[in-house]
N, C-alpha and C positions, 0 to 999 in steps of 0.2 A: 533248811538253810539257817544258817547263824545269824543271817544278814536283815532288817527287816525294815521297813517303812516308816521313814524320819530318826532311824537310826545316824547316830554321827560317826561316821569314818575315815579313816587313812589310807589314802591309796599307797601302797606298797611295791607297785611294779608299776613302770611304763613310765611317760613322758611326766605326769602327775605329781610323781611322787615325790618331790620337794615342798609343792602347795601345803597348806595349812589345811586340817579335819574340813570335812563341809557334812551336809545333812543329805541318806538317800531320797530321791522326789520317788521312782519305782523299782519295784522286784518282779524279775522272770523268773520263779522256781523252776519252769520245765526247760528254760534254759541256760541258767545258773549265772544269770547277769544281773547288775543293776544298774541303774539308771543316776549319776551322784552331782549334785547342782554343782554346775562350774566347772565340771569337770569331764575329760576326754571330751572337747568343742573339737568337732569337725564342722566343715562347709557344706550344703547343700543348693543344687544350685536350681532353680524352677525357671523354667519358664514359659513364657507371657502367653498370653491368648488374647490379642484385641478385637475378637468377638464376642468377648465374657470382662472385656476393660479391665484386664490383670496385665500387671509390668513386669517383664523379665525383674529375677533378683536373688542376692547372693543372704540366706538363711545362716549363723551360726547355730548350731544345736547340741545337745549332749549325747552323746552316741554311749549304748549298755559296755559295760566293763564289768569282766566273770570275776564274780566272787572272791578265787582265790588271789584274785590284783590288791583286795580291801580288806581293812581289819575294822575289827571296833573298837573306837576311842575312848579312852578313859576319860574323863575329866578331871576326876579324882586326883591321877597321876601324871595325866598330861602327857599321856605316850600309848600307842595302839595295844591291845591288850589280847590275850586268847581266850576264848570262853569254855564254859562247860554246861552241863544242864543240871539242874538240881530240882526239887520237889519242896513245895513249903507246907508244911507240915502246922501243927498246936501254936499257936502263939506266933508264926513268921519263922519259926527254927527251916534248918535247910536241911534237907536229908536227900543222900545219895542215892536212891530206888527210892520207888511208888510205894511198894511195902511199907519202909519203914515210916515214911511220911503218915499214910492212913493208920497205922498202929499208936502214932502219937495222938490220936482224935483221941476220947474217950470213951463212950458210948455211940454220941454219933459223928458218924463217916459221913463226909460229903461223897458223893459217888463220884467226883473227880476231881482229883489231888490236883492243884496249880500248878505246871510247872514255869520255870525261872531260867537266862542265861544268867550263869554266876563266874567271876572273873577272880581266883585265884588269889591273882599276881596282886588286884586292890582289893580286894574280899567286897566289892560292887555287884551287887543287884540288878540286871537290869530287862525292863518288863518287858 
């Protein structure tokens, strides 16, 4: 998943998407939702047990919204962005395969190359 944990995004689809970026709280990989503060609030409703002295009562919560509803926000540009993955290589360079990234080492190779979503559209790094 592209999407990832206090990542800032834009909802793109659904009731949401006029709000302003907000920050993901969590990610379901296996089931391709996240979890994004402030947003898709649904009502939950509990109720009371007054043999445990809990009171009926009406919960707002964030309920998961799939991945492909969200982008990732630029800041940079101030508009949701598409990513890709890139490798960082000698120095921070960015190279497009694992290959060429370890071939930029010199002698020594770390045994695993970083990788990076990398955003094109702002040429944005992001970890």
């Amino acid at each position: 998943m592209k999407i990832k944990k206090n990542d800032l995004v834009k909802v793109i689809a659904g009731k949401d998407r006029l709000l302003p970026p907000a920050r993901v709280l969590r990610v379901f990989p296996d089931r391709e939702k996240v979890i994004v503060e402030g947003r898709n609030l649904v009502k939950k409703h509990i109720k009371g047990n007054p043999s445990q002295q809990t009171e009926s009562q009406i919960l707002e919560t964030e309920a998961p919204i799939h991945v492909s509803n969200v982008m990732l926000f630029s800041e940079k540009i101030g508009k949701p962005v598409r990513t890709t993955k890139r490798w960082v290589g000698k120095d921070g360079a960015l190279f497009e395969n694992e290959a060429s990234a370890r071939d930029s080492f010199d002698g020594s190779v770390p045994k695993r190359v970083r990788k990076v979503r990398f955003a094109p559209k702002s040429e944005e790094v992001f970890e």
